[in-house]
Every structure is written in structure tokens, then in C-alpha cells.
N, C-alpha and C positions, 0 to 999 in steps of 0.2 A: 541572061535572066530577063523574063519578060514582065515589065511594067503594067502593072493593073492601072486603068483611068480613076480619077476619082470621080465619087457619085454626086456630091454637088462639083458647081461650075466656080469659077472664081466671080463670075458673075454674082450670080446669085449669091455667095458668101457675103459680097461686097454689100448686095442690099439687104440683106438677113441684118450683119453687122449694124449699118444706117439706120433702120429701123430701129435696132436696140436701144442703141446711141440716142433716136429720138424720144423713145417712150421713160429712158431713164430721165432723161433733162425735164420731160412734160410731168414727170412724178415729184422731180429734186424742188421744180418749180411753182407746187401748188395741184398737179393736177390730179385729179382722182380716178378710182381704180375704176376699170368695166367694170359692166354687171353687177355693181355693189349700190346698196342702198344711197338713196340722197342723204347726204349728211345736212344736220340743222344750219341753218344759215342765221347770223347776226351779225347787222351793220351796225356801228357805232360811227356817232362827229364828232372830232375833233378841231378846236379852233385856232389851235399851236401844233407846228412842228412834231409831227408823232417817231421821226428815225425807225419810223419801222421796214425790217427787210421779210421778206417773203422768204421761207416758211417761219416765222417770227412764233415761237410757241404763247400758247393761250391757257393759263392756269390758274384753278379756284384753288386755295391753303395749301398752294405748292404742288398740287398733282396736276398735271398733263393734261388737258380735256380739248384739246384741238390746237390751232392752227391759223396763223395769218394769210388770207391765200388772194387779198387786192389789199392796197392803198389807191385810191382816188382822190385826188385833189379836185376841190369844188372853184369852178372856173370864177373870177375876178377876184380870186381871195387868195393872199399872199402865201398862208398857213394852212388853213382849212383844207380838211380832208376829211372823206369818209372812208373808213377801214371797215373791211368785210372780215366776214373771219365763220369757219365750220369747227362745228362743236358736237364733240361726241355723244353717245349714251350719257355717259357715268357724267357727261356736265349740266344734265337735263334734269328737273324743267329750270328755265329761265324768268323771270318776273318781271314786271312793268319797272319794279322802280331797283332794278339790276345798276348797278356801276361798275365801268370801267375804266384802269388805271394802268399807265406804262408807265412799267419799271426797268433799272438797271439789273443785268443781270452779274453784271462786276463792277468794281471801283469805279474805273475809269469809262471813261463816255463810250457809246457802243455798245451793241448785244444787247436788247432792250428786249424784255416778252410784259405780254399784256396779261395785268391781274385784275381777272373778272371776279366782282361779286355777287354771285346769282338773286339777292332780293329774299324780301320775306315771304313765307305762304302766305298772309293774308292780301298782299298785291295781287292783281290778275297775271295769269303765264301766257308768254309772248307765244307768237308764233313763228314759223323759221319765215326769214326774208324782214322780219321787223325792225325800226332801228332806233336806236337808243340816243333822245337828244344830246346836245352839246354841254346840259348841264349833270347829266349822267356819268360825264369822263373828267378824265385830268392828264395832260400831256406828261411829259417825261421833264423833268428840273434838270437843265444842262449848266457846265460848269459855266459858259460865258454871263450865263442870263444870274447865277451866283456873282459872280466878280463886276457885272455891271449893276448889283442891288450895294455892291461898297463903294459909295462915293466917299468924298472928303470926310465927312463926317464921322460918314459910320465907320470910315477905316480910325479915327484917330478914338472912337471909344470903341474901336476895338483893341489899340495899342492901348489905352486905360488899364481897361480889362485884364488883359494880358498881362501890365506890367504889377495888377491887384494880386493875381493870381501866383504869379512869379513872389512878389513879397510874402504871400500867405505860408509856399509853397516852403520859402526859406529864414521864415521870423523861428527863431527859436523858444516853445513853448514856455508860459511863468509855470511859478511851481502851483499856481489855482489851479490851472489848465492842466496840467500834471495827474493832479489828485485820483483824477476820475478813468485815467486810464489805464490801458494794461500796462502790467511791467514791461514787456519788452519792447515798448515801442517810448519809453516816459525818457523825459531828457531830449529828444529825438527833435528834427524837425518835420513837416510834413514831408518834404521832398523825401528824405531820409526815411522815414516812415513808409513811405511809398515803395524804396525801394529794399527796404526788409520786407515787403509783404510777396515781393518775387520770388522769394525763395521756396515761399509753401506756393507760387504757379504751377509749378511744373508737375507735381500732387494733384492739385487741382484741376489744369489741364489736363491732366492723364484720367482721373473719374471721368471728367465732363466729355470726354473723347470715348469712355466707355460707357456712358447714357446714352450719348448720341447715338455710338454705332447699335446697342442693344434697342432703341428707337427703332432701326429701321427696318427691324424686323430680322426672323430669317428666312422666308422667302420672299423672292421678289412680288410685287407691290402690295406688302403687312401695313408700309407706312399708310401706302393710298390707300389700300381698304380699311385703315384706322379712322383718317381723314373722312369717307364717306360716314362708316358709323356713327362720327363724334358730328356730324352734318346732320344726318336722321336722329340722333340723339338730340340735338337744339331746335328742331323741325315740329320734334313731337316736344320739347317745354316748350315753344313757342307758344305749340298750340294748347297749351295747359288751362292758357289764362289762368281765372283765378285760384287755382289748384297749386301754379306755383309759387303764387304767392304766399298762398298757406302755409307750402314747404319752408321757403323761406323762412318766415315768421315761427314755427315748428323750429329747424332748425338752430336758429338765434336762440331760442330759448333753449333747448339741449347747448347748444356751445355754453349759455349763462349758467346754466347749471352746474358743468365741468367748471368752468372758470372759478364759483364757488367754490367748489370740493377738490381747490388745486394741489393742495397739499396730501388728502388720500389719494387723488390720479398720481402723482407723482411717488406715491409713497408703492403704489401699485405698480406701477413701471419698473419701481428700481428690485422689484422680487420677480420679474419676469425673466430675465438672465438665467436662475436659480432654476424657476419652473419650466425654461427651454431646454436646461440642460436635463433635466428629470422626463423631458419628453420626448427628447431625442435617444436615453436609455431605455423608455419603454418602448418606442419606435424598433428599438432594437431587439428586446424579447418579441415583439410582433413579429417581428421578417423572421426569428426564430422558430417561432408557433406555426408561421405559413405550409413548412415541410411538412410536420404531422398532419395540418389539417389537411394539407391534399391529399397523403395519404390516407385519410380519414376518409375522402370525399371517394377516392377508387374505391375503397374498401367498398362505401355504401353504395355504390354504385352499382353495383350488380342487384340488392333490393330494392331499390327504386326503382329498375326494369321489369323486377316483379312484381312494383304495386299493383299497375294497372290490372297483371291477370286477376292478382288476388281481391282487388274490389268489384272486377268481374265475376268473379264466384261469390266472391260474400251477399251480391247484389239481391240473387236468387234466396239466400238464408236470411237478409232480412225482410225482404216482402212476408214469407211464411212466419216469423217471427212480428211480422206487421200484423199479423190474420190473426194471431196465435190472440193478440193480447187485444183484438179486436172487443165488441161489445158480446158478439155473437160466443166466446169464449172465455177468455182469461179475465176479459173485460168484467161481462156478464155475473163469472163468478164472484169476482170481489164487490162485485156492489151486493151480492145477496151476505156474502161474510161479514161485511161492515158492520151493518148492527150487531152481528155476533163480539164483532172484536168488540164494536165500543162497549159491549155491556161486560164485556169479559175485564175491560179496560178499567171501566166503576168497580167490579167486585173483586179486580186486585190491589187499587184505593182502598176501600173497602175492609180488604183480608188483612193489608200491614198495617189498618189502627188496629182491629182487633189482634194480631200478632204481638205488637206492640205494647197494650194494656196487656194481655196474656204475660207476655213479659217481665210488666213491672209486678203485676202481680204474684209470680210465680217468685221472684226475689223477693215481696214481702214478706212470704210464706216462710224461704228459707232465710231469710237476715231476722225479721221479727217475731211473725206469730210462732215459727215451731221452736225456737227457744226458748220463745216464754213460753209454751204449753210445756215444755220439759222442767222448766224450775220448778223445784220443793220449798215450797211457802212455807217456815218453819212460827210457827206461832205457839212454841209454848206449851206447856200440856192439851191444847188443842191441834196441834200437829199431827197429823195424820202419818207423814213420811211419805209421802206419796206423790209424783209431778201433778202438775195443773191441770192437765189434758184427761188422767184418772179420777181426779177429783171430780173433773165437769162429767165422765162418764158416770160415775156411783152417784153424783147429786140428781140424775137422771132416773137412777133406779129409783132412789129416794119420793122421788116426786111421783113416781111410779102408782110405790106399792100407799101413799100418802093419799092419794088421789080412788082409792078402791074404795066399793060402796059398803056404807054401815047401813044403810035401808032402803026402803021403795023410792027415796026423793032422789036420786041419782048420785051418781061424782060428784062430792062434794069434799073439802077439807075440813076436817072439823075441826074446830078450838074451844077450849070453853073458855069462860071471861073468868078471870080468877082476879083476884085482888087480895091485900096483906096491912100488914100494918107499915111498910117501907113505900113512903111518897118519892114522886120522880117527875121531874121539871126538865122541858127540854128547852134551847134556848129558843127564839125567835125565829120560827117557819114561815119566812115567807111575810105576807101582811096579815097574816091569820092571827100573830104572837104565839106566844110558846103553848106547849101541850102538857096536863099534868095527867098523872098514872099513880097505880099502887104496885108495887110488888110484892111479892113475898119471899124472895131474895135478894140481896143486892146485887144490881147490873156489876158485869164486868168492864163495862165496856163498847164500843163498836169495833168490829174487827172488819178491815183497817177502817184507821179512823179518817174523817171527813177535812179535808183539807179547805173547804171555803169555797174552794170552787173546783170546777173539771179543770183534769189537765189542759195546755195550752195542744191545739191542734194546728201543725203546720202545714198548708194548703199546696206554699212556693214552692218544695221537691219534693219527689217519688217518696215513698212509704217505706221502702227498702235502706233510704239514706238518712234517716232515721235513726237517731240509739234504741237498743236494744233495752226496754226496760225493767227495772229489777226491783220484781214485786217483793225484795224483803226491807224495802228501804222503808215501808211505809210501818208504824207504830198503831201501835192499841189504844185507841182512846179513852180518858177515863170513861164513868159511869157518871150517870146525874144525882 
């Protein structure tokens, strides 16, 4: 079987590899990538000990925004160093009065990254290559520089301390001190106390482990881009001035307010249970209602496709119905109709008062006058027998043939003046006083006789709502 050569050499493998080898080390070690933008540079001094290793990370409220990539120690000085460091987009911009701080990134000493504070907007922003003096930073607190701040002293009020805290720890409470606490911890010592409160940890730990993890979002960097937002959120009340102080001030007074009305808020709190559960039932005919309305929305679905034609056709019938009612037209005409209606408008006004007196009138007719035209006035041997309405017909004739001429002087009635041996005294006429007479029979009477005054006429209703009145109620009066 014959061997194919291979197409690289082991040469050239050999430096392919070493090449790699070197570019990964020049990357592991700080170095940056070809052809990619300069990244922001910022030195800071330090005047202690900084233990920082290269790639030492560089982060504002815990997110990542670069990179330690020199330490340089300032020649004649034991401590002093200045630290370089590149900084990302998402760490920009940078301010004049920026600090920074190296921290632990565990317990124990070692793995130290540096926590920069980028500064307020109203500072001026740096530019890259700028460097932040010595009173901008703070080294890292190591354990030795801890255990040489305990000399004699402070170690023996530190065993003070300790042995106060240890007593406190295990003095068995009095029954004052009792009073005011919970049942299950009363009797108790502190220590004791302590350690009944481990029991609800693990409860507790278990939430606080599912805050945290729901903190950090679910995808990767929710937390950081939380972190930038709640950045540009303090950026813009920074720059509120005094707007947020208003808030403020606004605010405290809505809290005093709640605080008064602590007992309705609380009162209101405790029926919210009740109205959740009554929300989460109608929640539930909602998602119910969802099915029909979609089918509702296919349904109309196909007429909504046909709006458009249809107000594309309607478009042409209203222009012409625009024309129609124009001045030139339908316009034109009702303004020549108007004065017709309005006067047509008055003499239908007009027609239902007189409809209306016609009316009442017509009910006078039939409740009053024609029943009393039908009564027979019985008076006596001057009784006729006859209704009222005939009577006033024959008094007619009477007056008639009374009224016909006796000679050349015309229509006249004539009487002649008689007089008897029978005097007649009427009473008091008026301011005139009475009137005397002769007769030559004795009066009867007046038929009907004279009441003193006219009946009463009432104005306040119709004519109709009236009694009917009954002309035999009236009497014969004597004679004088």
C-alpha cells in the first residue's frame, strides 16, 4: 500500500504550534487582540502594596468592565505603584473625582480585583491615558497589617469585649426582660436564643437562595444590564436637582398621609386576599370568553376585508348626496320652506288653543247649558209645561208680534200708565231708596224672586266642571 506524504511538513507544524503557544500566553497575559479598537486606558497610584496579578479583573456594582493589564512600581518607593488598567464601553464615561478600590475577592488573602467608582456627572470625564491621584484609591486591608493594628492593648479590650459578650450571651433573662418578648424564645438565654432561631435558617436560607438566583436573571447578563439601568436611573436623579428634591418632600408627605390612615390601609390589605381570589375567578371566565371572541374575530374577518371596497363605493354616493343637499339644491330649498314651516309652526300654536277652548266649550254645552235648556220650570199656575229652551223660543215670538206698529211713529211697545187704589213700596234700589207705585191688583210676586245678589261665578275651572243648575230650586217672592 502506498503512503501519501503529508502536506504540511513537521517543520512548519512545529512553528504553526509555537506561534500559537505564543499568541495565547500574549492574550492570557494582558495583551490585545489585532485590528480591534484601542481600549480606554486608566492609570491609577497607589501608595501601598496593591497584590494585584495581571489579568486582575476591574468592576463597577460587580459587573466586569475591564482588566488589569500593568502594575508599575514608582522607583525609590517601597509601596507605590501605578496600575494601568483598560476599560470597556459599558464602563464609560469616567469622571475626574472617580475612585478606586482593591478588594478581596475571597476570605482569605489573594485574588484581589479592583472596584472602580466611575464619579458623579457633574465632575469633568477623563480621557483615556489619565490617571487618578493617590487620594482617589485605597489599597487592599491584609491580614498582617489587621493583627499588627492588635497590640497589648487592644488585644486585652478585645478579650473585655469578648468575655461581655460571652456573659450577655449566656446571663439568663429576669422576668422584666421576659415581658416584652416572644413566647418561644421567653425563659431562654441569648445564646439559646440564637440557636432556636436556626431552625427557621434553613427556610430562610432556602428564599434568600431563591431571591438571589431569580436576581440574576434569566439570561445571561439581566443582572448587568440591571446594574447599568439602575446606573442611568441615578445619572438622570442626579441630575434632577431640585426636582428631586420635591419628590422627596411629595413623597414623605404621601408616606404621612398612609401612616395616618394606618388603620383603613391595613383594614384594606386584609380584604385583598378575598378580591384576589374573586380576580383570579374572573381571570378565569376571561381565558374562557378568549375562544368565542376569536371566533368572533374569524368570523368578522371576512367583513372587514370588505370594508375598504365598500367605502370605496360608498365614497362616489356620498359626494352626490354632498351635491344633493348643497345650497344649489336641497340646500336652496329649505331655506325657501322655512318661513313656510315657521308660520305653519305659529298656526298649529295657534289652532290647539282654539281646539282646546272649542273643547271646553263644547262640554259646557253638553254638562250645563243643554240641560238647563231642557228643564221645565214648574211655577204654579203660571207653568207653561214646557222646557226652557221653548220657552226662550215663544218669548221671541212674543216680543215679536209686541213690537209691530200701532201707527206712523214706528216700532214701538206700548203700555199705558194705569194706576188703582193698591200702593206698592219696593225696598231700597240702589242709593236712589225705594220706589212707590199704584196697582190695581195685587202683585204676586217676582218670579223667581231676587236673591240679594248674582250667583257666585267661578273663574278657577272650566265651565263644564261646574254643577248643573236647577232652576226649580228658586221661590216666588212675595209682592210689596
Amino acid at each position: 500500500m502506498r503512503r501519501h506524504k503529508p502536506r504540511v511538513s513537521r517543520f512548519m507544524a512545529g512553528i504553526i504550534g509555537v506561534l500559537v503557544i505564543v499568541a495565547a500566553c500574549y492574550l492570557v497575559f494582558g495583551g490585545s487582540l489585532p485590528f480591534s479598537g484601542a481600549p480606554f486606558v486608566l492609570k491609577a497610584t497607589f501608595t501601598s502594596n496593591t497584590e494585584l496579578h495581571i489579568p486582575s479583573p476591574v468592576r463597577i456594582a460587580g459587573v466586569d468592565v475591564g482588566n488589569v493589564t500593568s502594575v508599575n512600581y514608582i522607583p525609590h518607593s517601597r509601596n507605590a505603584a501605578i496600575v494601568t488598567m483598560d476599560i470597556d464601553k459599558n464602563g464609560l464615561p469616567i469622571h475626574s473625582n472617580a475612585t478606586v478600590l482593591i478588594r478581596s475577592r475571597i476570605f482569605l488573602e489573594g485574588n484581589f480585583y479592583v472596584d472602580l467608582s466611575p464619579g458623579t456627572p457633574e465632575a469633568p470625564v477623563l480621557r483615556t491615558g489619565a490617571t487618578l491621584p493617590a487620594s482617589n484609591t485605597s489599597g487592599p486591608v491584609q491580614l498582617d497589617r489587621v493583627l499588627s493594628a492588635l497590640n497589648y492593648n487592644a488585644r486585652g479590650n478585645l478579650q473585655v469585649l469578648l468575655q461581655g459578650l460571652g456573659a450577655a450571651l449566656n446571663s439568663e433573662p429576669t422576668a422584666a426582660e421576659d415581658a416584652g418578648q416572644d413566647p418561644i424564645v421567653r425563659g431562654l438565654t441569648g445564646g439559646q436564643s440564637l440557636n432556636k432561631s436556626l431552625e427557621y435558617s434553613v427556610g430562610a436560607f432556602r428564599a434568600s437562595s431563591i431571591v438571589n438566583e431569580a436576581l440574576l436573571g434569566i439570561q445571561p447578563h439581566d443582572l448587568e444590564n440591571v446594574v447599568i439601568g439602575n446606573s442611568e436611573v441615578l445619572k438622570g436623579l442626579a441630575g434632577a436637582g431640585s426636582q428631586l428634591a420635591s419628590f422627596v418632600h411629595t413623597f414623605n408627605s404621601t408616606l404621612g398621609a398612609l401612616a395616618a390612615r394606618q388603620q383603613a390601609l391595613s383594614d384594606t390589605i386584609s380584604v385583598l386576599p378575598a378580591f384576589l381570589r374573586n380576580t383570579d375567578i374572573s381571570d378565569t371566565a376571561l381565558d374562557r370568553s378568549f375562544g368565542p371572541t376569536q371566533q368572533f374575530a374569524k368570523a368578522i374577518l371576512p367583513g372587514i376585508k370588505q370594508l375598504g371596497p365598500t367605502i370605496s363605493a360608498g365614497l362616489p354616493w356620498l359626494s352626490q348626496a354632498t351635491a344633493l343637499a348643497s345650497n344649489a339644491d336641497l340646500g336652496g330649498l329649505l331655506k325657501d320652506l322655512s318661513p313656510a314651516v315657521d308660520n305653519t309652526a305659529h298656526t298649529i300654536g295657534a289652532t290647539r288653543s282654539l281646539i282646546s277652548g272649542a273643547d271646553e266649550l263644547a262640554r259646557c254645552f253638553t254638562h250645563n247649558i243643554v240641560p238647563t235648556g231642557n228643564q221645565v220650570i214648574k211655577d204654579g199656575p203660571a207653568s207653561s209645561g214646557e222646557p226652557v229652551y221653548q220657552e226662550l223660543f215663544d218669548s221671541a215670538v212674543g216680543i215679536a208680534g209686541a213690537s209691530g206698529n200701532f201707527d206712523g211713529n214706528g216700532r214701538y211697545v206700548r203700555s199705558s200708565a194705569g194706576g188703582g187704589t193698591i200702593q206698592a213700596q219696593t225696598p231700597n234700589v240702589s242709593s236712589a231708596g225705594p220706589y212707590y207705585g199704584n196697582f190695581v191688583l195685587t202683585p204676586l210676586g217676582t218670579r223667581p224672586a231676587f236673591a240679594g245678589s248674582a250667583p257666585p261665578l267661578n273663574r278657577s275651572k272650566p265651565c263644564y266642571l261646574n254643577p248643573e243648575p236647577d232652576l226649580n230650586r228658586v221661590t216666588t217672592g212675595a209682592g210689596p
